[in-house]
N, C-alpha and C positions, 0 to 999 in steps of 0.2 A: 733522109726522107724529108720533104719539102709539104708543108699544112698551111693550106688555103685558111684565113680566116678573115673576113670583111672588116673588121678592126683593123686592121696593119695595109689593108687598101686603098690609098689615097684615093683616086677616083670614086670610089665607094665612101669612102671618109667625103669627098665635094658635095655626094649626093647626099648626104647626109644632114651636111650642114644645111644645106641646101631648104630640106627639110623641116631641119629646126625654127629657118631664118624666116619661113612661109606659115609660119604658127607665133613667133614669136621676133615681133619686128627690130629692136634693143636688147643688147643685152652683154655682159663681161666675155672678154676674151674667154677668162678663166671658164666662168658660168657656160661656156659656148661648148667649151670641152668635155666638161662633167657632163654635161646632158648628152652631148655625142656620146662618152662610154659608155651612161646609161642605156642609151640606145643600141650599140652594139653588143654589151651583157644585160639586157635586160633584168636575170634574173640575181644579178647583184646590187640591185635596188633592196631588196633583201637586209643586203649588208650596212644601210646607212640607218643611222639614229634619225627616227622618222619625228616630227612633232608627233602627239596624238592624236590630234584630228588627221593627219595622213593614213588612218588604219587602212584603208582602201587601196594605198600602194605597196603595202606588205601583201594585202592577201593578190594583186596582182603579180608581183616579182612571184610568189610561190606558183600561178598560175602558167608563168610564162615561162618556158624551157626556152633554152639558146640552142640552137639546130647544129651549132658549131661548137666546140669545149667551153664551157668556162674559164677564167683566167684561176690559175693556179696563185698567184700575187696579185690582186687587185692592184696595187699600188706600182709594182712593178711593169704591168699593161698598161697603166694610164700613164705611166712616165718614158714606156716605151711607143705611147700612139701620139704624144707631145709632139715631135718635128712632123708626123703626118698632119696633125691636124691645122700644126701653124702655118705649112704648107697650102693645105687646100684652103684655110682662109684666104691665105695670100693671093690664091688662083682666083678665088671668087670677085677678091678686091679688086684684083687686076682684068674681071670680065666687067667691073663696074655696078656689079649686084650691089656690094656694100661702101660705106663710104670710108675712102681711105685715110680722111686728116682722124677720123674716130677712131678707126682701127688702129692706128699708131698712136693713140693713145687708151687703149687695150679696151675699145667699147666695137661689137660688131653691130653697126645702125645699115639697115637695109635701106637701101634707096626705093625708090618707088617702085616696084616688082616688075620687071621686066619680063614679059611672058619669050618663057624656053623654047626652043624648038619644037615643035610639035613631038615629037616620039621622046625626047626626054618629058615635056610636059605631060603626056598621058604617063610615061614611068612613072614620074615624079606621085599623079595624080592617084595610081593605083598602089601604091607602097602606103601613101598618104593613108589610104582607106585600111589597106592590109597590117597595118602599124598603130588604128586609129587608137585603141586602147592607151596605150606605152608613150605613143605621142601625145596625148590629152594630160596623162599623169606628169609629164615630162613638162610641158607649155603650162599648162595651168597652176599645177600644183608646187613643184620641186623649182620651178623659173622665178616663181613667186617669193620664194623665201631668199633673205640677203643672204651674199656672199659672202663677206667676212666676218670677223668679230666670233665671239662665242656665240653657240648656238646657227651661225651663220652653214654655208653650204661649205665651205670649206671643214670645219669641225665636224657637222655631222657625217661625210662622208669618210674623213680621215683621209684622204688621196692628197689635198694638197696640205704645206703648211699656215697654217689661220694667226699663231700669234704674236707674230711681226706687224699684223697688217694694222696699217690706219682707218681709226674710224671715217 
């Protein structure tokens, strides 16, 4: 039996990114990722050791159902949506959206926003609106907090490993 789910869809993963990239101009490879899964399971936002003043994305993730399953392994979904997403960076870098000497050194920096085609830019525009909640929490809040280290995005979500890394 074959299970559509918009996670494991590159094209939908570009869109995605896409997304993120139109909210949040810089930002870590890694950090690009998390926030994509966040966005595809929303309600395993749930599942990350939030600071306290994030109360407001807890009671979001409880608000928000995923139309699709949730991932049975958090960890297991986000290491299995890895080559998509490294992918559709790749696609985006090679449409010239982001810059590629940054990119290869694991930073996704938007170039100066190239407006889309008109029918993806009105998609783009109304997902944008339809998502406003998830993406606000996403860009503002969870983008804002560093990536490594203790207490960084890495640690609190537990999906990648944090204590290797350099400060």
């Amino acid at each position: 039996m074959l299970i559509y789910h918009p996670a494991f869809d590159a094209y939908h993963c570009v869109f995605r990114m896409m997304a993120l990239m139109k909210l949040v101009p810089e930002l870590e490879v890694d950090k690009a990722r998390l926030l994509d899964f966040y966005l595809a399971f929303p309600s395993a936002i749930n599942d990350i050791r939030l600071p306290s003043t994030f109360a407001h994305g807890r009671r979001l993730a409880k608000s928000l159902s995923n139309t699709y399953r949730d991932p049975l392994n958090p960890k297991a979904a986000f290491r299995d949506m890895s080559q998509i997403q490294l992918t559709a960076l790749r696609n985006i870098a090679a449409l010239g959206l982001i810059d590629l000497n940054s990119f290869e050194q694991g930073i996704v920096k938007r170039l100066q926003f190239v407006a889309p085609p008109e029918r993806l830019g009105e998609n783009l525009s109304r997902y944008l609106e339809s998502q406003k909640e998830i993406l606000s929490f996403l860009s503002n809040d969870l983008a804002q907090l560093p990536l490594r280290g203790l207490d960084g995005l890495k640690h609190r979500t537990a999906l990648l490993e944090y204590r290797y890394d350099t400060p």
